[in-house]
MMTF fields as JSON, N, C-alpha, C and O atoms, coordinates in Angstrom:
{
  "mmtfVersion": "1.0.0",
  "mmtfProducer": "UNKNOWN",
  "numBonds": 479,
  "numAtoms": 480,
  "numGroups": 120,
  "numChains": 1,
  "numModels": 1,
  "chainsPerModel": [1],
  "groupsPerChain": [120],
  "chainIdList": ["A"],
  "bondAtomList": [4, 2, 8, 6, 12, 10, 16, 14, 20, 18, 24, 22, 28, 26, 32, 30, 36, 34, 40, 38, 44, 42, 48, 46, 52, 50, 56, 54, 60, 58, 64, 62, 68, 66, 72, 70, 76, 74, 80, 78, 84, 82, 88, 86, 92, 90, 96, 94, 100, 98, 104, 102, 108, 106, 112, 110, 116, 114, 120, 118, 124, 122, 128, 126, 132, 130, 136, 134, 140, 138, 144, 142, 148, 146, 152, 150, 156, 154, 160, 158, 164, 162, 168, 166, 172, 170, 176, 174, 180, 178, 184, 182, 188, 186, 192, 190, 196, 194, 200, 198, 204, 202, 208, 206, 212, 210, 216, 214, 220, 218, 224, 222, 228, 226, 232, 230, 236, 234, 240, 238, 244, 242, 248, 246, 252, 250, 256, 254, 260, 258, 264, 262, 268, 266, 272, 270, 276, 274, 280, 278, 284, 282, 288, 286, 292, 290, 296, 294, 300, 298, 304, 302, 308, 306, 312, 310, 316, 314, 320, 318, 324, 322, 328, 326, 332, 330, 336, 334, 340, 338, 344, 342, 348, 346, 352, 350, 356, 354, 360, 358, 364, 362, 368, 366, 372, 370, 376, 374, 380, 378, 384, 382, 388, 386, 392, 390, 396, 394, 400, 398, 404, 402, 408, 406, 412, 410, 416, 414, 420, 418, 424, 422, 428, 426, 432, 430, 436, 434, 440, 438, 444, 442, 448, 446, 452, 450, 456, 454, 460, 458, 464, 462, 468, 466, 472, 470, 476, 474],
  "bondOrderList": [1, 1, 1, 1, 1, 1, 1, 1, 1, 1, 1, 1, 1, 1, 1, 1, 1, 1, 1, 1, 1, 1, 1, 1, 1, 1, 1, 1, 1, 1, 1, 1, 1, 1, 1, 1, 1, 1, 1, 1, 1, 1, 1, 1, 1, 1, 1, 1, 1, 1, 1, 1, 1, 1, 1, 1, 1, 1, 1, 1, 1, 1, 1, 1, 1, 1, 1, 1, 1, 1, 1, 1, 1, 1, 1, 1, 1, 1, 1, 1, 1, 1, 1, 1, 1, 1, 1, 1, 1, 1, 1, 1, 1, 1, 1, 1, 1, 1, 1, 1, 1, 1, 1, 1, 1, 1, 1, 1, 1, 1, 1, 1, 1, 1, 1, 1, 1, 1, 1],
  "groupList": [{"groupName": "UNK", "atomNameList": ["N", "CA", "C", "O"], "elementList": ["N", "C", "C", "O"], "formalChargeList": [0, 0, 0, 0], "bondAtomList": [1, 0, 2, 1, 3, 2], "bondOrderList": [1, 1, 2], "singleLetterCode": "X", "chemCompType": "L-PEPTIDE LINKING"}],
  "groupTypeList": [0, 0, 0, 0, 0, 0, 0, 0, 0, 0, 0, 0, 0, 0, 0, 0, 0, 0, 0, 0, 0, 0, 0, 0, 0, 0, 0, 0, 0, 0, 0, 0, 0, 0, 0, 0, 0, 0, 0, 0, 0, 0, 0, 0, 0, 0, 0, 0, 0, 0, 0, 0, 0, 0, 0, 0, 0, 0, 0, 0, 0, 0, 0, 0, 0, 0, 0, 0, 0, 0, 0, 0, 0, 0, 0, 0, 0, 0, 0, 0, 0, 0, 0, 0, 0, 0, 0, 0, 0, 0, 0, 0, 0, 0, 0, 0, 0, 0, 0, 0, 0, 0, 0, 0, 0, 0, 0, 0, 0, 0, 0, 0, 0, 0, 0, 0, 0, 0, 0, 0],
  "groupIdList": [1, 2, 3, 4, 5, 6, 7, 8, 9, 10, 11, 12, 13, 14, 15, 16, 17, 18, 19, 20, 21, 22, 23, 24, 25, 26, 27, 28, 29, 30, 31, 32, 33, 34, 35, 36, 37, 38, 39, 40, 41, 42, 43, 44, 45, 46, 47, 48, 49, 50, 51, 52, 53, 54, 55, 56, 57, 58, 59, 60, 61, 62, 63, 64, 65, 66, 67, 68, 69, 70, 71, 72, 73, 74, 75, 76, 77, 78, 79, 80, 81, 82, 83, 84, 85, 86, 87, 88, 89, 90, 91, 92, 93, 94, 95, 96, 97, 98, 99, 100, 101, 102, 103, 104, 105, 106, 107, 108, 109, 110, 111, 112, 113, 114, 115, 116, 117, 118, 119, 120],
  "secStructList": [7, 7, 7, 7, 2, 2, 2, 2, 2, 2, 2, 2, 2, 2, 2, 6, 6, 1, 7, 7, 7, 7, 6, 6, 6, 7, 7, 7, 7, 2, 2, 2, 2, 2, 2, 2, 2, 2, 2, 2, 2, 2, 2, 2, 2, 2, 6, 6, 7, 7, 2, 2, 2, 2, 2, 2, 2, 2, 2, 6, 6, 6, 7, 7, 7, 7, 2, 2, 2, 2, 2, 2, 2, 2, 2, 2, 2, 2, 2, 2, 2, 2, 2, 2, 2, 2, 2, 2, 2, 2, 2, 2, 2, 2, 2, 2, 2, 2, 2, 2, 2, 2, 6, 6, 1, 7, 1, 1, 6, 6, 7, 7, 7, 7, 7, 1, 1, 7, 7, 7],
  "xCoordList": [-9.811, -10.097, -9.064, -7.859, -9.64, -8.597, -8.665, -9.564, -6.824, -6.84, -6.268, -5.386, -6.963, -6.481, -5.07, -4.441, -4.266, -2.997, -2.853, -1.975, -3.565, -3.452, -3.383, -2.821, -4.138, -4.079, -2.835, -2.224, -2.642, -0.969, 0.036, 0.915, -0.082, 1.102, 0.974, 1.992, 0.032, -0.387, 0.446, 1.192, -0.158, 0.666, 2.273, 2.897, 2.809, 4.496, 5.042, 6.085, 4.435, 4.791, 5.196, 6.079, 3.511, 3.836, 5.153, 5.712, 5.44, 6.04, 7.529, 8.372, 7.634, 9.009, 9.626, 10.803, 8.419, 8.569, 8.473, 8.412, 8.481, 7.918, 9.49, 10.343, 9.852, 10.751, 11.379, 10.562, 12.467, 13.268, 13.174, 13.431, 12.718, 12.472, 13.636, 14.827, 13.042, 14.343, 15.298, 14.828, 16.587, 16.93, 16.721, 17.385, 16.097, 16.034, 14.266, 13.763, 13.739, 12.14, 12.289, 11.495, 13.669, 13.389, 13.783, 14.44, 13.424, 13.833, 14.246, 13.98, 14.727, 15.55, 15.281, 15.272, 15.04, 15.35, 16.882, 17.95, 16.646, 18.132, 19.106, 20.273, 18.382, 19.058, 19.875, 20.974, 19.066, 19.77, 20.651, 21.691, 20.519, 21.464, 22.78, 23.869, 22.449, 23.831, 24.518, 25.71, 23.627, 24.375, 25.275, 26.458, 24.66, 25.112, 26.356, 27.394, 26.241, 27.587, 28.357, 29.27, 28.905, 29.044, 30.585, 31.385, 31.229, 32.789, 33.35, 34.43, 32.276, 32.579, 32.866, 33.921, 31.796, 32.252, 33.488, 34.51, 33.547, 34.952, 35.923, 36.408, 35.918, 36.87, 36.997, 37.962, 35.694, 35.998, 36.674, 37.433, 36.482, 36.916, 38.625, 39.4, 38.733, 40.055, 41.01, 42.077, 40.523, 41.023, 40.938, 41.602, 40.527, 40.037, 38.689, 38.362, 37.971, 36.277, 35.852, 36.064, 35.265, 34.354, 33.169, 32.689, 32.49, 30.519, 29.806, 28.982, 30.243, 29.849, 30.034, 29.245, 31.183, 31.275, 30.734, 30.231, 30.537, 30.269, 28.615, 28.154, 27.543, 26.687, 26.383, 25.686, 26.897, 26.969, 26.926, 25.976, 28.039, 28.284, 27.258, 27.095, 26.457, 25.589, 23.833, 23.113, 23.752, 22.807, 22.825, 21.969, 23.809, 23.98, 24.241, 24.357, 24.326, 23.885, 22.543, 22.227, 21.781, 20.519, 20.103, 19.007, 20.979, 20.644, 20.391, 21.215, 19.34, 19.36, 19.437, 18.798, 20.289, 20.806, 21.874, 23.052, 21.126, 21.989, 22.975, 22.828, 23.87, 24.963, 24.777, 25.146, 23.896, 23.346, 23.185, 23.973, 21.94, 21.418, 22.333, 22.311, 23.224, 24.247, 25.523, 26.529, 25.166, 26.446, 25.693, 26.138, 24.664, 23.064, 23.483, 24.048, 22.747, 23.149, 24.107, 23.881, 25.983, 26.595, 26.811, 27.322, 26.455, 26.727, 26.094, 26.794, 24.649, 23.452, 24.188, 23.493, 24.939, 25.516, 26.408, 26.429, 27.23, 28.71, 27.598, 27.589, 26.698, 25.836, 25.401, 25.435, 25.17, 24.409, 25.158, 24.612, 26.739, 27.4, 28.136, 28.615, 28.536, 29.057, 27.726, 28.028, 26.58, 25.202, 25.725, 25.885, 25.948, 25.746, 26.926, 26.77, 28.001, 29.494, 29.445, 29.924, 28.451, 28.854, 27.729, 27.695, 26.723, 25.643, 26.428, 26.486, 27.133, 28.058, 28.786, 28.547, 29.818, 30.554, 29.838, 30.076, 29.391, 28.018, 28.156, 28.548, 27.569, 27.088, 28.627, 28.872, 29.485, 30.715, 30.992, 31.02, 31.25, 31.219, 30.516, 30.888, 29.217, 28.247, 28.641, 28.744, 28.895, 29.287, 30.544, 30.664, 31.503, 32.84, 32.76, 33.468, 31.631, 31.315, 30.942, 31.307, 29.946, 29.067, 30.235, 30.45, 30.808, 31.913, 32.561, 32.552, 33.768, 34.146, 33.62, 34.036, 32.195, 31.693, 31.549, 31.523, 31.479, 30.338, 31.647, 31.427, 33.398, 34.559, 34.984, 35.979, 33.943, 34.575, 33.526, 33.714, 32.439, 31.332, 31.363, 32.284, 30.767, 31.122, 29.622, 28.761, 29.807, 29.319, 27.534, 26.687, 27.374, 26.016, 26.033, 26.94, 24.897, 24.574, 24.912, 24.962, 25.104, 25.026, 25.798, 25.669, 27.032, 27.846, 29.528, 29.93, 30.078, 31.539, 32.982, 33.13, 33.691, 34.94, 36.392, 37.112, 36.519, 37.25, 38.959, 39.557, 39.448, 40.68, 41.863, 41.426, 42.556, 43.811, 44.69, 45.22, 44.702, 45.137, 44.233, 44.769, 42.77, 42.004, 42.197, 42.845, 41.484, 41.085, 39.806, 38.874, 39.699, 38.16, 38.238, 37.204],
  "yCoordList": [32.478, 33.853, 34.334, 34.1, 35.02, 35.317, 37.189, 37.991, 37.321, 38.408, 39.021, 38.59, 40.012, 41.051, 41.33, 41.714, 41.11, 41.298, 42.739, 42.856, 43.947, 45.176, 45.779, 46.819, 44.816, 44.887, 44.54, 45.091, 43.126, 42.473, 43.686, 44.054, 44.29, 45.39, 46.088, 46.028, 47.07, 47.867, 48.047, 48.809, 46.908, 45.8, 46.114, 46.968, 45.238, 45.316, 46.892, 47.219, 47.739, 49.11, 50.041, 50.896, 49.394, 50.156, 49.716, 50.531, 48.148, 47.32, 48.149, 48.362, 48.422, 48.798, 50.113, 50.438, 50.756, 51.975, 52.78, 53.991, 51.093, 51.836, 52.164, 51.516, 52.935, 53.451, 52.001, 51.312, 51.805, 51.119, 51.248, 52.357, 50.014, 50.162, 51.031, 50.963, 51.89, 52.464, 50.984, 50.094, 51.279, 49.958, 50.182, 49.356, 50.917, 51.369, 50.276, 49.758, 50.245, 49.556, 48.031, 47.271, 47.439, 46.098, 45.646, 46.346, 44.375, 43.255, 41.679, 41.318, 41.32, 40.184, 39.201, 39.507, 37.925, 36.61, 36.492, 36.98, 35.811, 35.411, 34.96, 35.348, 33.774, 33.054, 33.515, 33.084, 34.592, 35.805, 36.893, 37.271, 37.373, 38.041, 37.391, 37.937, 35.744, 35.612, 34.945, 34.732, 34.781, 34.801, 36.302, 36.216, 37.593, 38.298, 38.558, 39.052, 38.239, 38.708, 37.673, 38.03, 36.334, 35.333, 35.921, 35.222, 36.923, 37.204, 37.695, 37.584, 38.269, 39.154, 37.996, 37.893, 37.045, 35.917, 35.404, 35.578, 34.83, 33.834, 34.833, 34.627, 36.113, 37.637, 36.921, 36.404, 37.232, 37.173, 35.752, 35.852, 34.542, 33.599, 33.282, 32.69, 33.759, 33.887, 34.537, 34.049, 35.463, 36.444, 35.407, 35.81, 34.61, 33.759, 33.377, 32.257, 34.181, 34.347, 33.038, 32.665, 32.347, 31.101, 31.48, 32.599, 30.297, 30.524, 31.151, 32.062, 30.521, 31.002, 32.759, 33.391, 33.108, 34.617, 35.049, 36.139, 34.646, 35.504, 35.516, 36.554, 34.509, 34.695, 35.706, 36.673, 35.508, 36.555, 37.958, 38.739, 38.132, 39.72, 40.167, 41.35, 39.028, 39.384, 39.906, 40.897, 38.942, 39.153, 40.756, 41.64, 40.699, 42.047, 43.191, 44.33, 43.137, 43.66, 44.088, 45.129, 42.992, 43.458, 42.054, 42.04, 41.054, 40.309, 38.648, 37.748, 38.47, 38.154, 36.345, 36.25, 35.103, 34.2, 33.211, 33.494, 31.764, 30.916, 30.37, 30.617, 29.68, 29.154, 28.141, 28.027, 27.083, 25.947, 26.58, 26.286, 27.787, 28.245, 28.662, 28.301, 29.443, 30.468, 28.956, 29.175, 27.954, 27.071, 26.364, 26.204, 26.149, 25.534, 26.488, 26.247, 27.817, 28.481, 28.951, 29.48, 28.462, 28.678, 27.573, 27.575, 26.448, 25.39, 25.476, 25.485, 25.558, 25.927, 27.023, 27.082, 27.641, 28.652, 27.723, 27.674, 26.909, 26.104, 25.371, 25.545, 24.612, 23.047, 24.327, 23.792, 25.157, 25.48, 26.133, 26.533, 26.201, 26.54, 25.481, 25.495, 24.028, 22.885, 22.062, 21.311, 22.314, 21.645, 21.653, 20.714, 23.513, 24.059, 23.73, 23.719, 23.501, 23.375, 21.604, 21.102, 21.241, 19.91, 19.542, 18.351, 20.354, 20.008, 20.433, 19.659, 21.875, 22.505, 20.983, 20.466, 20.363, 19.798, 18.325, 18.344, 17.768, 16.645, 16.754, 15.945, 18.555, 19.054, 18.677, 17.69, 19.419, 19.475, 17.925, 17.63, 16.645, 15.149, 14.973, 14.869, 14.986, 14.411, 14.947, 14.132, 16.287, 16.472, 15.806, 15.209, 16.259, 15.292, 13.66, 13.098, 13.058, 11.709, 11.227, 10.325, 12.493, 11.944, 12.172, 11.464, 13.717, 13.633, 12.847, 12.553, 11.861, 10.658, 9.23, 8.425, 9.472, 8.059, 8.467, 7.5, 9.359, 9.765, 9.267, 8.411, 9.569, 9.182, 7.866, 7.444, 7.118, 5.829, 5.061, 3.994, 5.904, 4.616, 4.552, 5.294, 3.999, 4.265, 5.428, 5.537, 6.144, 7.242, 7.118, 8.009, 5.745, 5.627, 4.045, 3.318, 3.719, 2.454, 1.407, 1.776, 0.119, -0.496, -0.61, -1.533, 0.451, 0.175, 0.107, 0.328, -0.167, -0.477, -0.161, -0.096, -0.045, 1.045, 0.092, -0.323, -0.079, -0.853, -0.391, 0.516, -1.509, -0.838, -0.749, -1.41, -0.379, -0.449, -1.537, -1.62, -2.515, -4.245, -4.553, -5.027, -4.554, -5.323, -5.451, -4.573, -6.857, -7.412, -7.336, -8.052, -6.294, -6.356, -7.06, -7.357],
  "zCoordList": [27.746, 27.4, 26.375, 26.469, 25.4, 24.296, 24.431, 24.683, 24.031, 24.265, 22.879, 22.136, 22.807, 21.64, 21.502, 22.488, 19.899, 19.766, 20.281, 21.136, 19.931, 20.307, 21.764, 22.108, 22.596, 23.933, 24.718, 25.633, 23.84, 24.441, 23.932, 24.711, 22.676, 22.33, 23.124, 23.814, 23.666, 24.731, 26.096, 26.711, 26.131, 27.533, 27.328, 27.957, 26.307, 26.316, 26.057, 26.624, 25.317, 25.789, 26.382, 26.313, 27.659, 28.539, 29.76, 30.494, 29.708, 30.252, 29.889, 30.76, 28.956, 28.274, 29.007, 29.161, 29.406, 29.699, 30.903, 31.113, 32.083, 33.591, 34.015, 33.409, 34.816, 35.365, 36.453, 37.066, 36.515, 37.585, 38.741, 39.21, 39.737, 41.279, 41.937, 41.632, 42.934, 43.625, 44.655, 45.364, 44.321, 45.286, 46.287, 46.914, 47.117, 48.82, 48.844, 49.84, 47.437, 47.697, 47.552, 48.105, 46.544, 46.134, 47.279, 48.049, 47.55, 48.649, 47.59, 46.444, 48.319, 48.222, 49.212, 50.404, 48.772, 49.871, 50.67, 50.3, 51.683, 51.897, 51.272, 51.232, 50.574, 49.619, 48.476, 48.127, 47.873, 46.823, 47.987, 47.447, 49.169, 49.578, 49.561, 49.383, 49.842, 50.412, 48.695, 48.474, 47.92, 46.489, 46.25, 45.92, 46.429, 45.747, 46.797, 46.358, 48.097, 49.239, 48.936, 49.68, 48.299, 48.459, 48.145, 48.767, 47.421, 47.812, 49.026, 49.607, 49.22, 50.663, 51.563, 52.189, 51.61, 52.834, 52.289, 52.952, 51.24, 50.593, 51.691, 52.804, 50.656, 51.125, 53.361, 53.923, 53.896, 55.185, 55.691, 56.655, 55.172, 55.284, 55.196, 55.948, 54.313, 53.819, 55.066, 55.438, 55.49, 56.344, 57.554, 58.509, 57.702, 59.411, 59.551, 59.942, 59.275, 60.221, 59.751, 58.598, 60.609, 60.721, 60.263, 60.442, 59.473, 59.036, 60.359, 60.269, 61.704, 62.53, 63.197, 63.899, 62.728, 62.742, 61.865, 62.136, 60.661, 59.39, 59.463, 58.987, 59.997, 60.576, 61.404, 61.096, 62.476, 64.247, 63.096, 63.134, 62.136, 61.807, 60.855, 60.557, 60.308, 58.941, 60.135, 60.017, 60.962, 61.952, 62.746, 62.763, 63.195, 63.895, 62.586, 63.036, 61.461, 60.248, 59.75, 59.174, 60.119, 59.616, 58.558, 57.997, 58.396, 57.489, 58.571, 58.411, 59.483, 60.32, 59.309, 58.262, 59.849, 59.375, 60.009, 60.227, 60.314, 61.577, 60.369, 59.172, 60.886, 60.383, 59.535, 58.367, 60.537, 59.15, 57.996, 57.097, 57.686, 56.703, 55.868, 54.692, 56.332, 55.721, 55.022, 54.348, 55.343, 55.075, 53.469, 52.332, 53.985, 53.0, 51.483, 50.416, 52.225, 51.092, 50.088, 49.0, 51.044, 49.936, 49.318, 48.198, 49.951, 48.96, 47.776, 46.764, 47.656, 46.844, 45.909, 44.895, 45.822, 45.0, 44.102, 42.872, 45.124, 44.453, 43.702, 42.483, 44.207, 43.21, 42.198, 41.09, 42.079, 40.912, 39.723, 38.695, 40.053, 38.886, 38.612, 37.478, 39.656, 39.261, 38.219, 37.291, 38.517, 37.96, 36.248, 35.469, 36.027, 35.239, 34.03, 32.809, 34.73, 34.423, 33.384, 32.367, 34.616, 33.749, 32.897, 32.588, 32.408, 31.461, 30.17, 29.215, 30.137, 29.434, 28.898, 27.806, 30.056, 29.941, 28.504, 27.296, 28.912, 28.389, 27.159, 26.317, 27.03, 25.385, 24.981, 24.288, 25.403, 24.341, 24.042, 22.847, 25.195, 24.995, 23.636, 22.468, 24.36, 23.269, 21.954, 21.038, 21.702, 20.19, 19.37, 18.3, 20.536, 20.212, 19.762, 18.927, 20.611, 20.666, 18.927, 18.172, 18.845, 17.469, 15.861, 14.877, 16.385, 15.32, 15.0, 13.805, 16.276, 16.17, 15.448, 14.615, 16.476, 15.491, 13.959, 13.197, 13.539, 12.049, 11.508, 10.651, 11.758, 10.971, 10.857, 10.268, 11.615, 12.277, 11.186, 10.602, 11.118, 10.339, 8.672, 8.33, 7.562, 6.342, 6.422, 7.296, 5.137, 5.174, 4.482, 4.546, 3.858, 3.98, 3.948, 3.541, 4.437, 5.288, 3.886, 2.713, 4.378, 2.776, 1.927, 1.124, 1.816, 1.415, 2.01, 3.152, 1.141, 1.583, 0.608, -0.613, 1.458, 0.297, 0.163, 1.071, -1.298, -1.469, -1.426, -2.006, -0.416, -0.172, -1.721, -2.663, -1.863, -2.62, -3.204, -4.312, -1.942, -2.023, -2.791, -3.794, -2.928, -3.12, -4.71, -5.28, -5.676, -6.451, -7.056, -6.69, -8.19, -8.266, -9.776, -10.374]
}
């Protein structure tokens, strides 16, 4: 089905222009709660509290969550900025890598550069 450019502008317009959910309406997964609390626990950890307290207190909170899960999920936080850290990491290699070789090779195929000693 093809849709009219004027309809799609229409569309992004009005998109541009709806008002912001009240935060009392958005909801969140667990998984994103316990991303966005994820100092607060470090914060409670630090202080003493076990995954297992920090559970018990998030439950009796309102953010109901067993310990496995809550342990799951912060790892899932750590893998996804170590993931991220080392693709970063790769790019910068790989560029470094190719700069190196490009100084190392002669600069077009085929030929060759005559040293100073040499006899021509």
């Amino acid at each position: 089905m093809s849709i009219k450019i004027e309809t799609l502008e229409a569309v992004r317009e009005k998109m541009k222009s709806v008002p912001e959910v009240a935060k009392e309406k958005r909801t969140v997964s667990k998984q994103e709660s316990i991303k966005e609390l994820k100092r607060e626990i470090e914060a409670m950890q630090k202080k003493g509290y076990t995954l297992d307290d920090i559970a018990k207190f998030m439950t009796d909170g309102g953010i109901q969550i067993t310990t496995p899960t809550l342990k799951s999920y912060l790892q899932r936080t750590k893998t996804t900025k170590t993931t991220t850290q080392r693709k970063e990491s790769k790019k910068t290699e790989s560029s470094t890598e190719t700069k190196t070789d490009k100084t190392q090779q002669p600069e077009t195929k085929g030929q060759f550069k005559v040293n100073e000693d040499s006899e021509i």
